[in-house]
N, C-alpha and C positions, 0 to 999 in steps of 0.2 A: 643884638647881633644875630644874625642868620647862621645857620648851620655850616658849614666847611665841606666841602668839596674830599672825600675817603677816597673815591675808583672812580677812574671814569674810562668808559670804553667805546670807543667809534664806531659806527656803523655807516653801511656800504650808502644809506641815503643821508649822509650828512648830517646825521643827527649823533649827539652824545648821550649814553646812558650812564649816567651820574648816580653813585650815592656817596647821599652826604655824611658826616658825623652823627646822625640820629638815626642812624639807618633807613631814613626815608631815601626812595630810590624814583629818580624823575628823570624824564627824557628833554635834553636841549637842542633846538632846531637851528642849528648854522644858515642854515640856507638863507633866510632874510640879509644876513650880513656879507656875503659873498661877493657883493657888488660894488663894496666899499674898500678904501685904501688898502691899508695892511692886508684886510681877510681876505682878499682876493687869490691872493695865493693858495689858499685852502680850499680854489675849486679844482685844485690837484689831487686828487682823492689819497693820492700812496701820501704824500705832504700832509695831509687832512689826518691820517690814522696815524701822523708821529704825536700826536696831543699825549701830555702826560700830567700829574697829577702833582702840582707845584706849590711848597705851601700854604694849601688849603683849597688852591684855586684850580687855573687850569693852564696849559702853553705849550707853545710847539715851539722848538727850535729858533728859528728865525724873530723869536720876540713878541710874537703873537698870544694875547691873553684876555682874558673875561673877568671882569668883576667876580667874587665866590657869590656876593649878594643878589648881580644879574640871576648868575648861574640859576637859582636858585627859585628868586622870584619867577623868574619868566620859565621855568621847567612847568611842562606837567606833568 
C-alpha cells in the first residue's frame, strides 16, 4: 500500500502540494484532468483551493476526489 495523503495545499497553477504519511512531499498536477466530467468544476480556482485532506486522500466539497495511490504515483 502507498503512503496516505498528511497535507495537501493548493496552489494558484492548479497543482497540489501533497505530503504524504512518510513525509515524502510531492507535487499533483490537476490540470490534465480539468477537461473531464466531474473536475471540471475545479477550473474554478476559489472551488479548486476548497480541496481538503479526507481520510487519507483528497476532496472538495461537491464530491470530488483522487485515488491516495493516484495521488501518489503520479506526484513528483
Amino acid at each position: 500500500m502507498n503512503p496516505r495523503v498528511k497535507k495537501v495545499i493548493p496552489n494558484d497553477d492548479y497543482t497540489l502540494r501533497i505530503t504524504f504519511d512518510n513525509e515524502e512531499q510531492k507535487v499533483f498536477d490537476i490540470k490534465p484532468l480539468l477537461d473531464f466530467g466531474v473536475f471540471q468544476e475545479l477550473k474554478n480556482l476559489k472551488y479548486f483551493k476548497e480541496v481538503k485532506r479526507v481520510y487519507g486522500s483528497i476532496a472538495w466539497p461537491h464530491g470530488q476526489d483522487i485515488c491516495p495511490d493516484t495521488l501518489y504515483e503520479e506526484s513528483k
